[in-house]
C-alpha positions, 0 to 999 in steps of 0.5 A, a space after each residue: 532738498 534734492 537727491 542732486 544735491 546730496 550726490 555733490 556733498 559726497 562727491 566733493 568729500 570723496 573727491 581730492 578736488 573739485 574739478 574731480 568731484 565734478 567730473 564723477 558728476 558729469 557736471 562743472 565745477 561751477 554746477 557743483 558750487 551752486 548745488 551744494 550753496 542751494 544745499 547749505 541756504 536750504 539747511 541754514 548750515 554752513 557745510 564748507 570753508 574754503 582755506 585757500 583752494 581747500 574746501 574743508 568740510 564742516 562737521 555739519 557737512 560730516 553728519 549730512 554725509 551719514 544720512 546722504 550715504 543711507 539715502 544714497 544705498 537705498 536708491 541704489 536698492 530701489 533702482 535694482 529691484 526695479 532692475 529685477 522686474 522680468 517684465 521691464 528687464 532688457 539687460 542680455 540673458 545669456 543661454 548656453 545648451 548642446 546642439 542635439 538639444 537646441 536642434 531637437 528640444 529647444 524649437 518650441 520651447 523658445 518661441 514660446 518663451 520670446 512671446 512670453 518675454 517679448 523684450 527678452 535679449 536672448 543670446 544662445 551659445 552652443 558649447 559641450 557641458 563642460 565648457 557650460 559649466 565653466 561658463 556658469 561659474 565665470 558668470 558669462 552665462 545666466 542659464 545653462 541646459 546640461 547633461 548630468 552628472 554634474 557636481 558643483 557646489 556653485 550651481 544651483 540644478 533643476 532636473 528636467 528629463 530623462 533621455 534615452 542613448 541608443 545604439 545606431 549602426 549602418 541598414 543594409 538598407 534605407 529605412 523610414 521611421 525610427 523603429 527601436 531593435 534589439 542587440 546582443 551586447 556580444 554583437 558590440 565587442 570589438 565594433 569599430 565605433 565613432 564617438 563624442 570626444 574624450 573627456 566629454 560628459 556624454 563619452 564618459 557615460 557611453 564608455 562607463 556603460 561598454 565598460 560595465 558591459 565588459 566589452 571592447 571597441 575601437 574607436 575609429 574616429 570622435 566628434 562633438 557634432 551629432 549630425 556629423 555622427 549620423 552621417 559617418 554611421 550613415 555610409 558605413 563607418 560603424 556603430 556610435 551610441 546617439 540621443 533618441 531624440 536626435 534619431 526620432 523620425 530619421 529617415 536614413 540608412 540606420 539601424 536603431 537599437 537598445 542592447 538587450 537587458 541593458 537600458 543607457 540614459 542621460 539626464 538633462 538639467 537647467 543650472 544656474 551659479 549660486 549668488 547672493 541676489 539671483 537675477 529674477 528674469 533668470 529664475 523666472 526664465 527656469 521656470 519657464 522653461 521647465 514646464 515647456 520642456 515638460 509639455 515635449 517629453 
């Protein structure tokens, strides 16, 4: 008896034809005649009578079907968990990250991770933590690196580091290094500020610390690029709030600082949706990464 055969018993009992049962098959009707006489020869059971172009199926058939079902379940477990096997899977894995963290953090981290998966199908995505998260729900991404505070129900979240966010303003004159000052939180009220857009997780922590600060600013122009960020605060647009790591080693015209007695920090973390069978590479892709990003901080 062959898996084949069991295939075209429940075929053709969940089928209105023939013809139907064996185009599900990609296989002749023909094809599927002849395996379900091997079947019935093989069992020494009658399992169809024909009533003109009816094939009707007999309660022998019925109960095979039963024991077909089970077997035909349990292929289809075997077949995922071998699915599963981070070795062997190279199915897509769909990351999703900020672009300060895939510029600053993630370099090394990926190389590592493509020797450790060399049949990895890796696709990154570069989007705001919000539209991550929304994207983690709709299951278009396997793994997400965001910024928190995030709830959700539906996401699973592994804490990885913490980030300082630094004050950055124009230097009367070209500096080299990334040399961390101090400034009076009174120097930042009313300062012409550039900022990440509204509605953004990154804003909504940069305008709860001014606002527990008690101070005021206007807000002359918003990005979501860091870069474009520095390079305004660069020539003299004013002041913004960045990533330190996005300001190590910079060798531009800025001013580097913290606000005195006052400490602002993001926290980054991996998420993941919460489902019934996780996918292992995924897991196994999170763990991963943790410890990398580990060895970096």
């Amino acid at each position: 008896m062959e898996i084949r055969q069991l295939e075209s018993l429940l075929a053709v009992l969940e089928s209105p034809t023939m013809t139907r049962a064996a185009e599900s098959l990609h296989l002749s009707p023909a094809a599927v005649s002849l395996q379900l006489q091997s079947l019935a020869s093989e069992l020494g059971a009658e399992l169809f009578v024909r009533s003109g172009r009816k094939l009707t199926p007999t309660p022998a058939a019925l109960r095979l079907a039963e024991h077909a079902r089970v077997v035909s379940m349990r292929l289809k477990q075997l077949k995922q968990e071998f699915a599963d096997d981070t070795a062997l899977d190279a199915r897509p894995f769909h990351f999703a990250t900020g672009a300060t963290t895939l510029i600053y953090r993630l370099g090394r981290p990926f190389r590592m991770l493509r020797k450790r998966y060399p049949r990895l199908d890796l696709h990154v995505t570069v989007l705001a933590t919000e539209e991550i998260v929304a994207g983690l729900i709709d299951r278009q991404f396997d793994l997400g690196l965001i910024s928190l505070p995030v709830r959700n129900d539906n996401l699973r979240i592994i804490p990885l580091f913490e980030e300082e966010l630094l004050v950055v303003r124009p230097a009367p004159h070209r500096v080299r290094g990334s040399h961390i000052g101090t400034i009076q939180p009174h120097e930042l009220d009313g300062a012409p500020f550039l900022l990440y857009p509204k509605h953004s997780n990154m804003r909504f922590m940069i305008d709860h610390f001014l606002d527990n600060l008690g101070l005021k600013r206007r807000v002359i122009m918003e990005a979501s690029d860091t870069e474009a960020i520095k390079g305004l605060v660069e020539s003299g647009f004013g002041y913004s709030i960045l990533p330190q790591y996005a300001l190590k080693g910079s060798k531009r015209s800025l001013q580097i600082m913290r606000v005195a007695g006052h400490r602002l920090v993001r926290s980054q973390a991996l998420a993941t949706s919460i489902v019934a069978r996780p996918r292992a590479l995924t897991e196994s892709v999170a763990t991963f990464l943790k410890e990398a990003l580990a060895d970096t901080t």
